[in-house]
Structures are given as C-alpha cells and as structure tokens.
C-alpha positions as CSV (number, residue, x, y, z in Angstrom):
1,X,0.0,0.0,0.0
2,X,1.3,3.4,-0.8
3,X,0.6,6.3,1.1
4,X,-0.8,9.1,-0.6
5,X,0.3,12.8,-0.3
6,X,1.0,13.8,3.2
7,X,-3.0,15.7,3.7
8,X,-3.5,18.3,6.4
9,X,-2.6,17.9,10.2
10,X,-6.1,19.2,11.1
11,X,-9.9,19.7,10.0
12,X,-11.0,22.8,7.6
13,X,-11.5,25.5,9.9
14,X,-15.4,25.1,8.8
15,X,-15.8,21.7,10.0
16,X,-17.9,21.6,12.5
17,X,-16.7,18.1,14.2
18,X,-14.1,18.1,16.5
19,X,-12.2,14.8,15.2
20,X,-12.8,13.4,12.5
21,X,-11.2,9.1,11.0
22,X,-9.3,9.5,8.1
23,X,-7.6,6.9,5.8
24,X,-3.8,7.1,5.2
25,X,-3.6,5.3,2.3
26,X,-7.0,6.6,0.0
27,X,-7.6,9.8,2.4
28,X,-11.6,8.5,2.7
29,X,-13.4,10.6,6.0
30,X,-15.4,8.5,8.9
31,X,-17.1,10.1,11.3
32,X,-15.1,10.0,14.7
33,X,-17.4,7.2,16.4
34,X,-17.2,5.3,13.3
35,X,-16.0,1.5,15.2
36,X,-14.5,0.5,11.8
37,X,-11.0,-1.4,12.1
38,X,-9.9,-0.3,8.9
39,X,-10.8,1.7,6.2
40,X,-14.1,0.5,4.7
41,X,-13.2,1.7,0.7
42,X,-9.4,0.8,0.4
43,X,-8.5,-1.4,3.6
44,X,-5.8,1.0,5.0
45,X,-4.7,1.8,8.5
46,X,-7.2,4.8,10.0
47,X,-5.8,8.2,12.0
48,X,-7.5,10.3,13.8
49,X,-7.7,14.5,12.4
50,X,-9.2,16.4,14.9
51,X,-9.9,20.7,14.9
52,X,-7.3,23.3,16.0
53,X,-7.8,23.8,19.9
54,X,-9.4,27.1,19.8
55,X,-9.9,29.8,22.6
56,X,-13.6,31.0,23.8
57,X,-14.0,33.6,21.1
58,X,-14.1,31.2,18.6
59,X,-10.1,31.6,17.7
60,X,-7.8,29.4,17.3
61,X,-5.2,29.4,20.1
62,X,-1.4,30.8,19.8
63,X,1.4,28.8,20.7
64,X,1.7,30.5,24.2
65,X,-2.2,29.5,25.1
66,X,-2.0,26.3,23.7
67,X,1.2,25.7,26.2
68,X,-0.4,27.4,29.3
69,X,-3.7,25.5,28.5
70,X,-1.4,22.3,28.9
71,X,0.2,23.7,31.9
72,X,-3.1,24.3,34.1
73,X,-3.6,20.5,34.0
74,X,-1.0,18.2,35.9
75,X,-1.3,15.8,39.2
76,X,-0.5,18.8,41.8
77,X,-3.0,21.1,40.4
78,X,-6.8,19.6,41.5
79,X,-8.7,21.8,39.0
80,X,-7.1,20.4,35.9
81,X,-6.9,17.0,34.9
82,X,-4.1,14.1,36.9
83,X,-3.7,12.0,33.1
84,X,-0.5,12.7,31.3
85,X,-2.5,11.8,28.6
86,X,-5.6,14.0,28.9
87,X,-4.0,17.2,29.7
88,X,-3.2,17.0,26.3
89,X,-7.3,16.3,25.6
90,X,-7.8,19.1,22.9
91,X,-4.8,17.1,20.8
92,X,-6.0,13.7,21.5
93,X,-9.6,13.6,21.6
94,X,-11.2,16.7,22.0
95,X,-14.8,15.4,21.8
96,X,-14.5,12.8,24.9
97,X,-16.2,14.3,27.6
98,X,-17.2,11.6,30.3
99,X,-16.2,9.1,28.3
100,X,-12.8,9.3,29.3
101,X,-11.4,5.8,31.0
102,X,-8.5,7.1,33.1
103,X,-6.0,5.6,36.3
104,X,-4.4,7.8,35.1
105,X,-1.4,7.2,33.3
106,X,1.2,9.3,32.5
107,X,3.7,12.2,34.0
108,X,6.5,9.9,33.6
109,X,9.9,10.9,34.6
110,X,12.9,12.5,32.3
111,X,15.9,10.6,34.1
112,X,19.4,11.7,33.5
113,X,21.7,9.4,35.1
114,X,25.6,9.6,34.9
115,X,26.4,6.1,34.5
116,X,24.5,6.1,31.6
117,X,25.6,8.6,30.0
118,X,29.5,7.2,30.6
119,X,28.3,3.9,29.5
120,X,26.9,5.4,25.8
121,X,29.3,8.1,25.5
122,X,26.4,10.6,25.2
123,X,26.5,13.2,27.8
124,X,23.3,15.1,26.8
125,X,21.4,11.6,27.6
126,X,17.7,11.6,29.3
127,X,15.8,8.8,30.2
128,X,12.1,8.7,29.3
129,X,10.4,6.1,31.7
130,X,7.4,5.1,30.2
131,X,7.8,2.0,32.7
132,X,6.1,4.1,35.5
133,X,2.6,4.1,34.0
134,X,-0.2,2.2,35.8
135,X,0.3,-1.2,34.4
136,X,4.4,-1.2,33.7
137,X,4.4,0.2,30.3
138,X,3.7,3.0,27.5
139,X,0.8,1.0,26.3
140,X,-1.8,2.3,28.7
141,X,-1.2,5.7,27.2
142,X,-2.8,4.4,24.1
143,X,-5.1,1.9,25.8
144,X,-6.8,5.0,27.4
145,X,-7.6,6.7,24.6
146,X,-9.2,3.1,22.7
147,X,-11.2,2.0,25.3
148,X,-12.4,5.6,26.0
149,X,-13.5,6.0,22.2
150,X,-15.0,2.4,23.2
151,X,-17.2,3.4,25.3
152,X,-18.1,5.9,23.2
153,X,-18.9,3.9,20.1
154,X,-20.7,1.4,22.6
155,X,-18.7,-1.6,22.3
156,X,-19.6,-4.7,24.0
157,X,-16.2,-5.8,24.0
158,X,-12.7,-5.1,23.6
159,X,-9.9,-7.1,22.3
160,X,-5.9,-7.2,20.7
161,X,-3.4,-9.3,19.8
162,X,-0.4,-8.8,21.9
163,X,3.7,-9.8,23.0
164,X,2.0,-9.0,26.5
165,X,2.1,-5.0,27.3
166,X,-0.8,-4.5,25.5
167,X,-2.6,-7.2,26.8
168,X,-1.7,-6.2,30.7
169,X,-3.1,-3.0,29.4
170,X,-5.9,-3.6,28.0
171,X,-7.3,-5.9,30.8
172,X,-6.8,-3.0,32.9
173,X,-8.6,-0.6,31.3
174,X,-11.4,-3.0,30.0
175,X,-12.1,-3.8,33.9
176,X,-12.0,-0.3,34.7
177,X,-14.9,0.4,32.2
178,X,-16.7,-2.4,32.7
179,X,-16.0,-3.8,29.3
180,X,-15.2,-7.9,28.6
181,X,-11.5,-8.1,27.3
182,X,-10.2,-10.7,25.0
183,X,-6.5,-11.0,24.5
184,X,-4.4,-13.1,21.9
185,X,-1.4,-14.2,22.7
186,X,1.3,-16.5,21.3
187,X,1.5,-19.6,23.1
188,X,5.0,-19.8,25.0
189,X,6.2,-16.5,24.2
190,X,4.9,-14.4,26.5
191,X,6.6,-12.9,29.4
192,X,5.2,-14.6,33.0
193,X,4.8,-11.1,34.5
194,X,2.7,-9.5,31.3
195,X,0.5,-12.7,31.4
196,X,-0.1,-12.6,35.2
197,X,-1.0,-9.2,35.0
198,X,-3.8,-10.1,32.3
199,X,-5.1,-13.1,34.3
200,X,-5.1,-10.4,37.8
201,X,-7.5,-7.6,35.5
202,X,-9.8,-10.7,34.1
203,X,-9.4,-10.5,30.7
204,X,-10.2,-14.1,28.6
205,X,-6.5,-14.9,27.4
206,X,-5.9,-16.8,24.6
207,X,-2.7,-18.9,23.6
208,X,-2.5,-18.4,19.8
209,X,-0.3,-21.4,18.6
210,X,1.4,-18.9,16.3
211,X,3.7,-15.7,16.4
212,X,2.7,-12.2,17.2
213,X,1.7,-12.1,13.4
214,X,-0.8,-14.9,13.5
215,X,-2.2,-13.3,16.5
216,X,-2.1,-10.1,14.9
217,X,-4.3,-11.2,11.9
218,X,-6.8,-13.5,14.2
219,X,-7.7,-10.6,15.9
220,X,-8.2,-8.7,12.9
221,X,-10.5,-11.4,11.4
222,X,-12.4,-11.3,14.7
223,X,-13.4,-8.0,14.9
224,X,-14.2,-8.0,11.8
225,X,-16.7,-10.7,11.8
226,X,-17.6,-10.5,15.4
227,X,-18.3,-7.1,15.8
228,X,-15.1,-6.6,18.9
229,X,-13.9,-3.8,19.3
230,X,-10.2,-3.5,17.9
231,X,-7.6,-2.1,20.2
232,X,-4.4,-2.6,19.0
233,X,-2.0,0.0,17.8
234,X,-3.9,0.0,14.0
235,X,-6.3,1.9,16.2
236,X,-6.4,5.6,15.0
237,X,-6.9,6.5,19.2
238,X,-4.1,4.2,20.6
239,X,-1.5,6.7,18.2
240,X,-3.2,9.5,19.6
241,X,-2.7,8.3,23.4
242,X,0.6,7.4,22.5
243,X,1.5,10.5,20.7
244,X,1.4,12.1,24.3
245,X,5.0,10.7,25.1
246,X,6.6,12.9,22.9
247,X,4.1,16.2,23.9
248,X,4.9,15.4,27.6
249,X,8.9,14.9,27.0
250,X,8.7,18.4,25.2
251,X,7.0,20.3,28.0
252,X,9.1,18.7,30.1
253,X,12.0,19.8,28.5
254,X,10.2,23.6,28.1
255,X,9.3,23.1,24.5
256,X,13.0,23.1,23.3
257,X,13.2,19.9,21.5
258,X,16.1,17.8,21.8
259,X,18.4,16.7,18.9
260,X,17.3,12.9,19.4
261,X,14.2,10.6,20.7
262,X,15.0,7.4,20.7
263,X,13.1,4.3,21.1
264,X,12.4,0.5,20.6
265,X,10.6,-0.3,17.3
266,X,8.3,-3.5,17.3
267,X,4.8,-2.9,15.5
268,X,5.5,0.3,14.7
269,X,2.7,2.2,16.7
270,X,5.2,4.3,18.6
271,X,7.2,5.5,15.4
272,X,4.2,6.8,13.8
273,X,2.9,8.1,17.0
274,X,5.7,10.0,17.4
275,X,6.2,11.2,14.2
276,X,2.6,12.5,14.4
277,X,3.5,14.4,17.5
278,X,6.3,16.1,16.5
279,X,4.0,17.1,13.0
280,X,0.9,18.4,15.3
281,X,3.7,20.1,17.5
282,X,5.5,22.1,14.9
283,X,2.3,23.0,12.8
284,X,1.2,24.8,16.4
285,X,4.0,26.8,17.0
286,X,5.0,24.8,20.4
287,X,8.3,24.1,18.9
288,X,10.1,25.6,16.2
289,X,12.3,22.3,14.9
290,X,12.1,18.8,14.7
291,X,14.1,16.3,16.5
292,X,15.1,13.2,14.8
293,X,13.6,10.1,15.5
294,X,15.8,7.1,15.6
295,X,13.9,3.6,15.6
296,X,15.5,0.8,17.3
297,X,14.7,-2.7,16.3
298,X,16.2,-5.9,17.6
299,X,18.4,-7.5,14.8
300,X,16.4,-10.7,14.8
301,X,13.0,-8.8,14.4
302,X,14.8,-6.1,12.1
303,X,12.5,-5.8,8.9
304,X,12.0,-2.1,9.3
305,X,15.8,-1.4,9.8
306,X,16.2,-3.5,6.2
307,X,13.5,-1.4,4.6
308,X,15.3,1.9,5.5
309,X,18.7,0.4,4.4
310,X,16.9,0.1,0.8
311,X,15.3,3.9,1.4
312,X,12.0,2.3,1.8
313,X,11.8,0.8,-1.7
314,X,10.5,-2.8,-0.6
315,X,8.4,-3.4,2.3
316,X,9.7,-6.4,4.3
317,X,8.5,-9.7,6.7
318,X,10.6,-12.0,8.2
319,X,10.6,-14.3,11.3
320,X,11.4,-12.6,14.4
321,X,13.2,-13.8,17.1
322,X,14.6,-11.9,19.6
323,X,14.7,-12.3,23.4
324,X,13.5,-8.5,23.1
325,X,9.6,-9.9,23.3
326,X,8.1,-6.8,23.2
327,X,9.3,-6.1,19.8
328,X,9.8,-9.7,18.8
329,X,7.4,-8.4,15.6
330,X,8.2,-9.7,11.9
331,X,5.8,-7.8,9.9
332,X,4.7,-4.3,11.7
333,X,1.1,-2.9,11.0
334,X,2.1,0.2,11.2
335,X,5.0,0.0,8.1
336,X,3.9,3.0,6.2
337,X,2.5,5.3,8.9
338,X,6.4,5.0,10.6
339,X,8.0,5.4,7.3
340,X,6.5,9.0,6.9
341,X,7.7,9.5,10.6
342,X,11.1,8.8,9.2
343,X,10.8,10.6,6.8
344,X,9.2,13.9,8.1
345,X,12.3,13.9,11.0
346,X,15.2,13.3,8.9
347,X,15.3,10.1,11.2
348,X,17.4,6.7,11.3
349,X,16.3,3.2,11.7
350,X,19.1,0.9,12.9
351,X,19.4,-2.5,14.9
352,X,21.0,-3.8,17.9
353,X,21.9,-7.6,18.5
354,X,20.2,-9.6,21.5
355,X,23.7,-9.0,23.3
356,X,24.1,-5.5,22.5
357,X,20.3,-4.8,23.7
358,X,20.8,-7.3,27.2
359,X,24.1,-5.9,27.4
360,X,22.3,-2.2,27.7
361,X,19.6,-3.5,30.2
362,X,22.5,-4.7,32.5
363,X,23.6,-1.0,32.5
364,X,20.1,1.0,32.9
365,X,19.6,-1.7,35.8
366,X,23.1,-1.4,37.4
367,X,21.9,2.3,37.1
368,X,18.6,2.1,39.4
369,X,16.7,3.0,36.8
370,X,15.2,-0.8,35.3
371,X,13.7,-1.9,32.3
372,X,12.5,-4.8,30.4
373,X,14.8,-6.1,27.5
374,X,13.1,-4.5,24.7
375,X,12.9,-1.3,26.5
376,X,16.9,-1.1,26.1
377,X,17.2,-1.2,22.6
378,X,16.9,2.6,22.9
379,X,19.9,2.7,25.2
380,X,21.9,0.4,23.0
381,X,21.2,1.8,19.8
382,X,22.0,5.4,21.5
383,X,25.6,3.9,22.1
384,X,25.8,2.4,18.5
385,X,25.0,5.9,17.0
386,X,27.5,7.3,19.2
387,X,30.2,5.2,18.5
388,X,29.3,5.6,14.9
389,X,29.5,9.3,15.1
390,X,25.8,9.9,14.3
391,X,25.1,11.1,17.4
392,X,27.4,14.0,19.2
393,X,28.7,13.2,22.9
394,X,27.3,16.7,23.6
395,X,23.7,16.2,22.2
396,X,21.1,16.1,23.9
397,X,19.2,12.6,23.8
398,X,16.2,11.8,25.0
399,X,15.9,7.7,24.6
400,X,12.6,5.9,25.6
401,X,12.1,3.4,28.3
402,X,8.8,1.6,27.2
403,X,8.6,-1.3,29.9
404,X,8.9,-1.9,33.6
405,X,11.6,-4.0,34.9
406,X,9.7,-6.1,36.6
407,X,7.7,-7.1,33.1
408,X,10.1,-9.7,32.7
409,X,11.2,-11.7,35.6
410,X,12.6,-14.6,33.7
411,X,15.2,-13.2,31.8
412,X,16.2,-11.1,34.9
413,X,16.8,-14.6,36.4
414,X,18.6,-16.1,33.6
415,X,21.0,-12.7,33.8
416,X,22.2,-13.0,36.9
417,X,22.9,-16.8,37.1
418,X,24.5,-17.1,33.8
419,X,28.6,-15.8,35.4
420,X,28.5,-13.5,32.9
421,X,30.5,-10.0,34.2
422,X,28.1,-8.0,35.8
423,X,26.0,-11.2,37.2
424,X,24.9,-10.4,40.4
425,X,23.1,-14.3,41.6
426,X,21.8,-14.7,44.9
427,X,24.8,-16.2,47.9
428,X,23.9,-19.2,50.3
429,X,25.7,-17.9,53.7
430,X,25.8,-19.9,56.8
431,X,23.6,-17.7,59.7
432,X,27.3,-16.1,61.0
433,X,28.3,-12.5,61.2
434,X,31.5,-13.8,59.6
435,X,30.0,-15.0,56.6
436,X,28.2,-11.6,56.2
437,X,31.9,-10.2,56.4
438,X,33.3,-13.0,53.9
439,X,30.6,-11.7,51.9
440,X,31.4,-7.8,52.1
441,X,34.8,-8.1,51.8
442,X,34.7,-9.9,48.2
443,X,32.8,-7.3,47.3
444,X,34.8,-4.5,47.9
C-alpha cells in the first residue's frame, strides 16, 4: 500500500466536528465514532484529524495558550486533569467528555543518570520512563484513549493481539470500564509477568499457537466478523494516546526539543505516533524544529531497519526472534504510517543484536533506573549511533524506556545466574556475622 500525499494535520477550519477518522492510504473521512477497524473503501490503517484547539471567542489558540492551556492540568494542580495523557485532551480527543477511562497514566519521569551517560558516551542523555505508567508500560497511554472511544462507540467488547504490554493493558482498562477483554497471545512466548498481570485484571486470554503475526491477523478477522472492538495499535486513538510521550517529554524539557528521541521499534505504533507528534507540535508553534527520531529494532526482528537500508523501496517480513519480546514483531502494521515519521524527522532506523540490547539492560539496571529487555534497545542503539558518530557526545538525547523492569522476571533470572561480568546471583551464607563479612569483603 502506498501512502498518498501527506493531507493536512487538522480539520477545515469550517468543519464543525471536533475529530474526524481518516484513511492514510486513500484519504476516505469517517465520522469520529465510526468503530470501523480499517478503512471500509481501500482497507488502509485509519488516524485520527481532529480541529485546532481554539480559545472562547471562537479563535484558534497561539502557541503561548496552547502551552499554558497544557500547563493548568498536571497531578498537583486539583482543577485540571491528573492524566498525562488527557492534559493533552484538545490534541488527542477533544470530543470525549465523560467518556474518558483514566487511572491515570502518564507524567512519567525524564531521568538523567551519569552512569548512563558514561556507559553510551552521550552526555546530553535523558531517560524517558514510560515503565512508570499504571500497568508497567507505554501502552496504557494508548489503551486509554481506545477504550475511552470504546465506550463511546458502545462496544460490548474489547480485544488485541499482543507480546504482553498490550494485553496487561488492556485488561486494565477494559475492567476499569466495565467492558469484557479478549487478549491473543502466542503460546509460550509471552513474558510470566505480562501474562499474570492479564489473568489479575480478568481479561479471557488466549494462547494463539502462532507468532505475534498470527495473532495479529486473528484478531483482525475477529473483529471484523464478530463485531469486537479492535484495540491494537492500527487503532487511530491508541496513536493519539501514545503521541502524548513525545508532547509530555517536550513540556518537560520547556518546548525546546532535543536533537534525538530514541526508542524501541516492534509494531510500529510508537514511530508513527511520534512522528505525528512532532508534526501536530511544529504545525502549532509549540516548537520551532524537529528532533530526529531514531527507531531501534532488535536484529532478529529487524525488517524495518532493512527497509530503510533500501530507502524504503521494498516493504519487508521476516521471522522474528529476539529475546526482546516486546518487539519480537516480523511484519509491523504500522510499516507505512512509521515510514513517513522517518521521513518527516530526517530520522534513522538501525538494529541492535540480542547482546548489544541485554548488554544495555544490565547498565540501565546497574543504574537504578530498570527496564525490560526490549525497552533497552533505545539505550543500545543510542551507544551504537554514538560510537558511529551519528550522534554527538554533547547532544542532547532523550531515549525511551517503554517497559517496567519487573515485566520480565525470567530473563532477569537467567541474567544473573549465567557468570557473565556483571552477574549479580543470589549467595547461600551460613547464619554467622563472619560469613556476612566474607561476603562484604569480596565485594569490595
């Protein structure tokens, strides 16, 4: 499928809807509540166009509103809203009303940590922690938003196809709204803590005996025939929750961008969220340049690294493996969405090996910060770009943490028993003082 001309950010300033659906690919309108998967004349992925925010009188807001509109709403301040996500309301779904499905999520920390910043070389490094949201990853950021505009559209069900964050998430928010949840999952390859979190919210978890892929596609058939709701990232509102990363890392920062955001690349949700972002952001006037957006896939589940090697010319699938689960993803829905992120950032695709990446964890953990495998691949391919010369030691980097540390406790274990440097397994001690002392003093 090829993307037609890039249309405009936002709705004709005479459209009277807030939001409108529109089709990537053939540019096709739905109406906003419009429950439709995918587009109904052409089959391509949906995103959501909604109105400039606009002041009382009727006019559209300057960048200095638009920024203080944002500021009025944060966790401290009980007249605006707690979400990280829905401060940012007029940009993500201004229409919602009491619809919204919140925790909340959001209002993640910007880390800087020095022994990360030795360790990549990169002394302008920040740490984006999207491990911090309710359930342990970036996904509820985009899970609020679909199964708000699920309520809305009156689903009687929600359901995705999932490596496990998105599954933890959306059993969450499903049994927050009262809505059943149905999750797909490929049997065996899921991480223990993402699946115990699903069983704990009471979703109905299925073990697809297939890859993420398979699931991918089941779930796709389902909703189509079955009438579920469809909340994985080919969902116009989970790119519109998740856009919110980059709109909170740039207030954060005071709305001066930094020369880098980089993250892990799986399905390609997060790209093309970004990349919208950083579009909406610069058509406002809340920043006045565009940072580059560096993808980061694991080598094994690299087809979108191999697509920008050829400058896009050849859309490519292959068989992932990768102990990166999260982004263990051979064919990524959201392929041409993420290419125009590329594209419109002057960005980079690259990928690190399974070593490189667990080699990276070991160093954001060591650090006290934590993260799940995949989540390091931003970390790792931040070093890469360093040691390549891509990216300055004095530039400031903000790379994305998208998982909890906790969302995979198996390979945490295998880590730290495998006498590799940096292992740190558990010591047997006899109940003495002295052997507390042997202990210390091989330590030192």
């Amino acid at each position: 499928m090829t993307l037609a001309a890039p249309a405009p950010l936002f709705l004709d300033d005479h459209d009277p809807a807030a939001s409108r659906q529109r089709c990537a690919a053939c540019l096709a309108q739905l109406d906003e509540r419009d429950p439709s998967p995918e587009c109904p004349r052409c089959g391509g992925l949906l995103e959501a166009v909604h109105r400039r925010p606009r002041g009382a009188d009727g006019a559209p807001l300057p960048p200095e509103a638009l920024r203080a509109s944002f500021a009025q709403h944060c966790c401290a301040r009980p007249l605006g809203h707690p979400s990280g996500v829905w401060r940012f309301g007029a940009l993500v779904m201004p229409a919602a009303g009491d619809a919204i499905t919140s925790h909340p999520e959001g209002n993640t920390p910007l880390l800087a940590r020095g022994a990360l910043a030795r360790y990549t070389g990169c002394d302008g490094l920040l740490i984006k922690h999207e491990g911090h949201n309710p359930t342990g990853s970036f996904k509820d950021r985009g899970m609020t938003a679909a199964v708000t505009q699920a309520v809305r559209v009156g689903a009687t069900a929600v359901a995705c196809a999932s490596t496990g964050n998105t599954s933890a998430s959306l059993a969450a928010y499903a049994a927050q709204a009262g809505l059943p949840g149905l999750v797909f999952v490929p049997a065996g390859k899921i991480a223990l803590g993402k699946l115990a979190q699903t069983l704990a919210y009471g979703a109905r978890t299925l073990l697809v005996r297939g890859d993420f892929d398979a699931c991918l596609r089941l779930v796709q058939d389902a909703s189509r025939q079955l009438g579920i709701y469809l909340a994985n990232s080919i969902n116009p509102w989970r790119v519109e929750g998740q856009k919110t990363i980059v709109l909170e890392l740039l207030q954060q920062l005071g709305w001066d961008p930094p020369e880098f955001i980089v993250l892990p690349a799986g399905n390609l949700g997060n790209t093309a969220a970004f990349g919208k972002a950083l579009r909406e952001a610069h058509a406002l006037g809340l920043i006045t340049r565009m940072p580059r957006l560096v993808s980061v896939q694991a080598a094994g589940a690299a087809p979108f690294a191999r697509g920008f090697a050829d400058g896009f010319a050849t859309r490519y699938r292959v068989q992932a493996e990768t102990v990166a689960t999260a982004i263990r993803i051979g064919d990524p829905a959201s392929w041409d969405r993420a290419v125009r992120a590329i594209r419109d950032t002057d960005g980079i695709v690259t990928a690190c090996t399974d070593a490189e990446i667990l080699e990276a964890k070991r160093a954001i953990d060591a650090a006290g910060v934590g993260c799940e495998p995949a989540s390091a691949a931003s970390v790792a391919g931040v070093r890469q770009l360093v040691a390549a010369g891509t990216i300055r030691p004095g530039d400031r980097v903000v790379a994305v943490l998208t998982g909890h540390v906790l969302k995979d406790p198996g390979i945490l274990i295998e880590m730290h028993q495998d006498g590799a440097a940096g292992a740190n397994a558990p010591v047997e001690i006899d109940p003495t003082v002295a052997a507390v002392a042997a202990v210390l003093s091989a330590a030192a």
